[in-house]
C-alpha positions in Angstrom: 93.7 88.5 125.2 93.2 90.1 121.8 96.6 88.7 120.5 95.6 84.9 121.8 94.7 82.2 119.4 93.8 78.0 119.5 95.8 75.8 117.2 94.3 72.0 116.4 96.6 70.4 115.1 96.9 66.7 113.7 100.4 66.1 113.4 102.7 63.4 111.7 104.7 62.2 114.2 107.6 61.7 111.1 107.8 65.9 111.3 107.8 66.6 114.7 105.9 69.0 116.6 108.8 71.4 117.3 109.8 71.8 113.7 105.9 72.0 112.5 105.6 75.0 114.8 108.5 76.9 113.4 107.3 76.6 110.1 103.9 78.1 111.1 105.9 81.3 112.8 108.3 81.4 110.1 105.4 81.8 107.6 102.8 83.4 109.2 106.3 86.3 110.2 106.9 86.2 106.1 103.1 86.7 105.1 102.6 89.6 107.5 105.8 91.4 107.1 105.2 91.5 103.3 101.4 92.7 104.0 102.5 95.4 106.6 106.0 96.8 105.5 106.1 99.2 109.0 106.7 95.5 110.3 110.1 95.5 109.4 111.2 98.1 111.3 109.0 98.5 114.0 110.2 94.6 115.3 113.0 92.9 115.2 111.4 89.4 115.6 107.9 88.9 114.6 107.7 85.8 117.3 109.4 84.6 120.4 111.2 81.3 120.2 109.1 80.1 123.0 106.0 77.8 122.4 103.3 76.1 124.8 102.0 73.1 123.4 100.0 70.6 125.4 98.9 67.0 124.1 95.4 66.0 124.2 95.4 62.9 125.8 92.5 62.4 128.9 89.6 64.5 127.0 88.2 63.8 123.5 89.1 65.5 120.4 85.1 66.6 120.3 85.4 68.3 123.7 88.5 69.9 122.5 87.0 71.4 119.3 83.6 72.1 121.3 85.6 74.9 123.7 87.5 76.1 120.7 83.6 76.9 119.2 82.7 78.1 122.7 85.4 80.7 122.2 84.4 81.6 118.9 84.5 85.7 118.8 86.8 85.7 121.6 89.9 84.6 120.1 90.6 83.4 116.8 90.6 79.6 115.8 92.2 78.0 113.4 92.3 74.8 112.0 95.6 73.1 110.7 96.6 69.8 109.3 100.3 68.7 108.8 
């Protein structure tokens, strides 16, 4: 899907995966509403409130970042530490 994108993320358990998540929306929605104005009134919400968000847990961290590469120029990945 064009609008699909990874997300690796190392996260301290003290913050919380919900609340880390939110942030990202919040300011990803700020930095691209200022960069495209037509945003603003085009939509009403930049994101849904809903998430996906899977632990990794019975594969490695190395076969986890090796499909992310295998995607690479399919989707976007990015790479994010909290």
């Amino acid at each position: 899907m064009p609008d699909h994108m990874y997300l690796l993320i190392d996260i301290n358990h003290r913050l919380g995966v919900y609340h880390v998540i939110n942030q990202i929306k919040g300011y990803s929605s700020s930095v691209l509403r200022n960069e495209f104005p037509a945003l603003k009134r085009k939509l009403p919400a930049m994101w849904t409130h809903s998430k996906f968000i899977s632990i990794v847990g019975s594969v490695t961290l190395e076969s986890v970042q090796k499909y992310m590469e295998d995607q690479r120029g399919k989707d976007i990945n990015i790479q994010y530490n909290a």
